[in-house]
N, C-alpha and C positions, 0 to 999 in steps of 0.2 A: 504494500500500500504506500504510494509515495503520499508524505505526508507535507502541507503546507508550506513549516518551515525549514522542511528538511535540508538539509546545507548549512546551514546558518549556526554562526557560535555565539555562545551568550557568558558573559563573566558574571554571576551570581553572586555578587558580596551579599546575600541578605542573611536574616536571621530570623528567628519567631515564628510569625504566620504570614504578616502583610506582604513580606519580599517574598519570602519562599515559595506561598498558593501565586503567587503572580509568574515568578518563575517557572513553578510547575507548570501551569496552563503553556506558556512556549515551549517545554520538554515535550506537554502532548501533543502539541502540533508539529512536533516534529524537530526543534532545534537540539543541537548539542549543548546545551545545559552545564557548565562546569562553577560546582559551586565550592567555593572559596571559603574556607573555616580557619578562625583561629585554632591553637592548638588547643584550646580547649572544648572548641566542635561548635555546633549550635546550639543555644539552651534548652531547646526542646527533644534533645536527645535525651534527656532524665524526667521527662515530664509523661506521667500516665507509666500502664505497666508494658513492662520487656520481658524479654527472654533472656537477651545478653544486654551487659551495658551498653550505652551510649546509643540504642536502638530503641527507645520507648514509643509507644503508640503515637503522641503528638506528633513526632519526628515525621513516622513513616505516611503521614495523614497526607504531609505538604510537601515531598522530596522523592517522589520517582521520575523517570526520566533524568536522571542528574547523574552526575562523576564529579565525588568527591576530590577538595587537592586543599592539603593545609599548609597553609603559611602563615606567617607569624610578621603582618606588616610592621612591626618597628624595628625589624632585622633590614641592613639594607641590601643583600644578598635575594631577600624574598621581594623585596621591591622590584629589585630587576627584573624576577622573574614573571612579576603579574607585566610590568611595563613588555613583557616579550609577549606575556601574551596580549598581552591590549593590541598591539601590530597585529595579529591576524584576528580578531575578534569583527564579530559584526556590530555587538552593544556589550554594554557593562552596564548592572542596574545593581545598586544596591539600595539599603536603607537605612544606613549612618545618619546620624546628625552631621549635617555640611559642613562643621567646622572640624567634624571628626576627620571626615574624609577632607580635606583639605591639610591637615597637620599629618596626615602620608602622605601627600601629595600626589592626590589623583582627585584634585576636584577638578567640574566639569572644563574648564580652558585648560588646563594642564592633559586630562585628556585626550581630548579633542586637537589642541596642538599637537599631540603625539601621534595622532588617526584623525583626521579629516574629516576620515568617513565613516566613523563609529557613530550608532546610536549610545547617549548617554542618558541613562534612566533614575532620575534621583527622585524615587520614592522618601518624602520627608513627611514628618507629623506635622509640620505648618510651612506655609509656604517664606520661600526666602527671603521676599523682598516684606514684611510686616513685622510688627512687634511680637509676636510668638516666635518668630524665627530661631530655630537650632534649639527651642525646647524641646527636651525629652516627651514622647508620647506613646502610649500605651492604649490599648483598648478601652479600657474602663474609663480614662479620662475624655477621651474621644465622645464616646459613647454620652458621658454628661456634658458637656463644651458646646456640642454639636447640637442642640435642642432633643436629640433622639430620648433621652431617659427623662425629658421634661415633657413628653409628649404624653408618660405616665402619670407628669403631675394634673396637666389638664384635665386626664380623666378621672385619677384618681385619686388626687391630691397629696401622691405623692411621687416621688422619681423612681425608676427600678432597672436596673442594668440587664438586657435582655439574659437569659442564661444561656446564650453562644456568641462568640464575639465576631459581633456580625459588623463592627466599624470595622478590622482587622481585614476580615472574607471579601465586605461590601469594596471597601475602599482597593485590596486585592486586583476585585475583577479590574476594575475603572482602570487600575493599573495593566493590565497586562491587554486591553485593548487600546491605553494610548501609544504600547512600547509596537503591536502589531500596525497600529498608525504610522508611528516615525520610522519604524523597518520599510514598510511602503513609501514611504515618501525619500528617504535616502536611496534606494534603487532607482526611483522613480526622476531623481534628481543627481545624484551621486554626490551629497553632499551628507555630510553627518546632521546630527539632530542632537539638541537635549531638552527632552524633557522632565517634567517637574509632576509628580502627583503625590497631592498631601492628602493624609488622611483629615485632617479636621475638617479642609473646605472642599472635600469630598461627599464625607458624613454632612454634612450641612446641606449641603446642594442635595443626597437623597432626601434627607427630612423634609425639607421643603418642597416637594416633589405637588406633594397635596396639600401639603398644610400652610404651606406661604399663604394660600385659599386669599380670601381678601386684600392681604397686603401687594397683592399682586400687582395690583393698579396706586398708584398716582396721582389723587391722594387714595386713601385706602378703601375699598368700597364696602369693608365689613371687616370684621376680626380673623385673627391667622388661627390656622388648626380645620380640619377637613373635618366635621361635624361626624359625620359616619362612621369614620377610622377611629375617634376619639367619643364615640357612643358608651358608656359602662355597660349599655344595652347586646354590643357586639361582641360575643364571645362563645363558647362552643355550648351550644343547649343540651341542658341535660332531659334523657329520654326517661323513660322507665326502668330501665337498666343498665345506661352508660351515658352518652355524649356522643352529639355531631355535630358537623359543621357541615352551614347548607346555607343557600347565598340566591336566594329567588331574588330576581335585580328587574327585567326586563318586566312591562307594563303583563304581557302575558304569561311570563313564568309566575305573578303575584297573581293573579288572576286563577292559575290553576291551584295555586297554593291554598287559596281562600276557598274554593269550590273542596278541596281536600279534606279539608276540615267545617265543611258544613255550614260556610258566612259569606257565599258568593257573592252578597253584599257589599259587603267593603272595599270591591273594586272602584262603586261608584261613590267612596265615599270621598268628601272634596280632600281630607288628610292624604290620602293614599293612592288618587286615582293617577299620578304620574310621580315620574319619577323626580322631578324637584317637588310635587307636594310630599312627598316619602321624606327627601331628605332633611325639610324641615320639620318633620315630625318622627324623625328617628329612631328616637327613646321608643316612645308609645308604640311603632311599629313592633319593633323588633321585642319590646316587653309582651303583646299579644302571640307574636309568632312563639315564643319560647313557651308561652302558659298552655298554647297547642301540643308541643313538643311533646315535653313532661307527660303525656298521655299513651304513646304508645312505644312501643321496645325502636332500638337502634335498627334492628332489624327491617322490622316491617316500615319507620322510617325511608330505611335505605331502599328500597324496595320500590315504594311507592315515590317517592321523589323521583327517581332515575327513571320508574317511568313517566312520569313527567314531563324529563328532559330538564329537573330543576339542579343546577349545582349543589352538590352534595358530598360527602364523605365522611368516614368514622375519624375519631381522634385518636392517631396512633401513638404508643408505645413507643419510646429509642428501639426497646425489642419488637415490639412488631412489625416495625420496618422488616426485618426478614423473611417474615411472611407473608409480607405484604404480596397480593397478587399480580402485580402490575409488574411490582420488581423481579418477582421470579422467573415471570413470564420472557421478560426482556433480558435475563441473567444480568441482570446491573451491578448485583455484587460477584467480582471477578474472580476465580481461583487462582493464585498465584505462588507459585514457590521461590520463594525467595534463599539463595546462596548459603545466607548465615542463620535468618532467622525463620525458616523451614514454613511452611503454612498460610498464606494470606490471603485475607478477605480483601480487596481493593475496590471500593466503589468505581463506578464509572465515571466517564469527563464527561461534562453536560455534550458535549460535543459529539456529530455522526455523519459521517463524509462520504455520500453516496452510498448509503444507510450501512455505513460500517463505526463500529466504534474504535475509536483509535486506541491503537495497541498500548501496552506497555510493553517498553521497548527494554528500558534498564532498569532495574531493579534497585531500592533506595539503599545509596552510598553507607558502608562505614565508614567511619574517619578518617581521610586521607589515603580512600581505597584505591583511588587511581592517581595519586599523586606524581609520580614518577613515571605513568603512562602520558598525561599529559602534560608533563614539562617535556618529555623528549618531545611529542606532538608538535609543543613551541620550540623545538630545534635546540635545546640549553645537552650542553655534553655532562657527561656522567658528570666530572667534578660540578659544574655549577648546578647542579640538580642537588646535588650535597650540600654543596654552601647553601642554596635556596632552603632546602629543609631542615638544615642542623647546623648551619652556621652560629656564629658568634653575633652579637650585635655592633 
């Protein structure tokens, strides 16, 4: 399967989640992936449970397709040797703070002088040119900064940090479609690129996606926060003996819903009968629909909705994702045997390329597994491949 960016080399200084899932997504389209660890590895190598050290679940969630190479940038033996590889590289993306990278000097003019026509990808947590600039950032901060965990206050009067760090993932994606943008546009031009994606005015820009709502306009034409999304009303209904989630939207899906439940009336009523009188009457909506719910089993719910043709579904389990039917069906969770650490479950990449799913190709790095594969790659002779990895400072 020729894959997208097959060809293409990518320098991965990242660490955590935000550089790494970004990175990945170019490993599964196909780039060669080489990612860059201190000698102390990534910190998500001890995070969640292993097998063997420095292999724990977090790690292996955000780093396939890669080849690991550690170097120890305050050696200047290892400097060299990243600067050999910058020369044949297509992009370097990391997620330092700018001044970090900049005191090894490889911030973006220094590398870009050195490759012309390298993409440079500086995933930061606030952008450079503001007053947060080169602040430390972290999910959980992100997450309140951004209005996202105030979007709980609105409804619920109070804040609540979602339980998956979805500024980290969110801001991720954003990243690894601006770095497949400036890959396109340096072929396209043959000139290098850098770009910049920060997590906070990433996160901000999703939150406000629906919830800017009035402030939209100039002056404001009503209050910000998307009334529907911030409903206490909207939440998964409890049946008779569990919980779903069911989302009747269109004039006729309510319509059948009401005939469902024995009040075909209330199509015509003036609260209900479109869909802006609905979303000024939200609460009330969606409080009737639930006191429906509560009447009969998940089942016969599910059942009866779907034929419908009304959006619906049960509230899954982290476990019952696996037998979830949909997933099965599709093999979504992937078998994979892995080198060192024997057995793996590997979700799939959102992605499917002339209804193929993209392989994995290499299996997630130990520590400086291919270290000495890929400096010879950068042409460095045995000795500098030594000083590189075990020199003096």
């Amino acid at each position: 399967m020729f894959l997208p960016l097959s060809g293409l080399r990518v320098i991965d200084i990242t660490s955590i989640i935000y550089g790494p899932y970004a990175t990945q997504i170019l490993g599964d389209l196909g780039a060669d992936v080489i990612k860059v660890e201190p000698p102390e590895g990534d910190a998500t190598r001890v995070l969640g449970p292993a097998r063997n050290p420095g292999m724990a679940a977090v790690y292996l969630g955000s780093n396939r397709n890669k080849r690991s190479l550690v170097l120890d940038l305050k050696k200047p033996a290892a400097k060299e040797a990243l600067w050999r590889l910058v020369d044949g590289a297509d992009a370097l993306v990391h997620n330092m703070r700018p001044q970090k990278m900049a005191a090894f000097g490889f911030d973006p003019d220094a590398v870009m002088a050195r490759n012309p026509k390298i993409v440079y990808g500086g995933l930061h947590g606030y952008r450079e040119d503001g007053p947060y600039a080169g602040r430390p950032a972290y999910d959980d901060v992100i997450q309140g900064e951004s209005g996202f965990a105030g979007t709980f206050t609105a409804r619920d009067g109070a804040p609540v940090l979602a339980p998956t760090i979805v500024a980290d993932k969110s801001a991720a994606l954003l990243a690894s479609t601006g770095l497949v943008a400036a890959l396109f546009q340096k072929f396209r031009t043959g000139k290098g690129v850098y770009v910049e994606i920060s997590m906070f005015e990433s996160m901000v820009g999703y939150t406000l996606v629906e919830h800017q709502s009035g402030a939209t306009f100039s002056p404001p034409e009503g209050p910000m926060g998307y009334a529907r999304a911030l409903s206490r009303q909207r939440r998964p209904h409890a049946t008779s003996d569990g919980f779903i989630c069911m989302l009747p939207y269109t004039d006729k899906q309510w319509g059948r819903f009401w005939e469902m439940v024995g009040t075909p009336e209330r199509s015509a009523e003036p609260r209900f009968e479109s869909i802006a009188a609905r979303s000024r009457n939200i609460d009330e909506l969606y409080a009737i629909a639930g006191a429906e719910v509560i009447k009969r089993t998940t089942a016969e719910w599910l059942d009866a909705l779907r034929a419908a043709e009304i959006p619906c579904g049960p509230v899954n389990t982290l476990e019952a994702l696996r037998d979830d039917p949909q997933l099965r069906a599709i093999g979504f969770f992937r078998p994979f045997q892995h080198p060192s650490e024997g057995a793996l479950e590997i979700p799939d990449s959102a992605f499917r390329f002339d209804r193929q799913s993209l392989p994995v190709r290499h299996h997630q790095p130990r520590l400086g597994e291919q270290s000495r594969e890929v400096l010879r790659e950068a042409g460095l002779s045995e000795a500098e491949i030594d000083a590189a990895l075990f020199g003096d400072a």
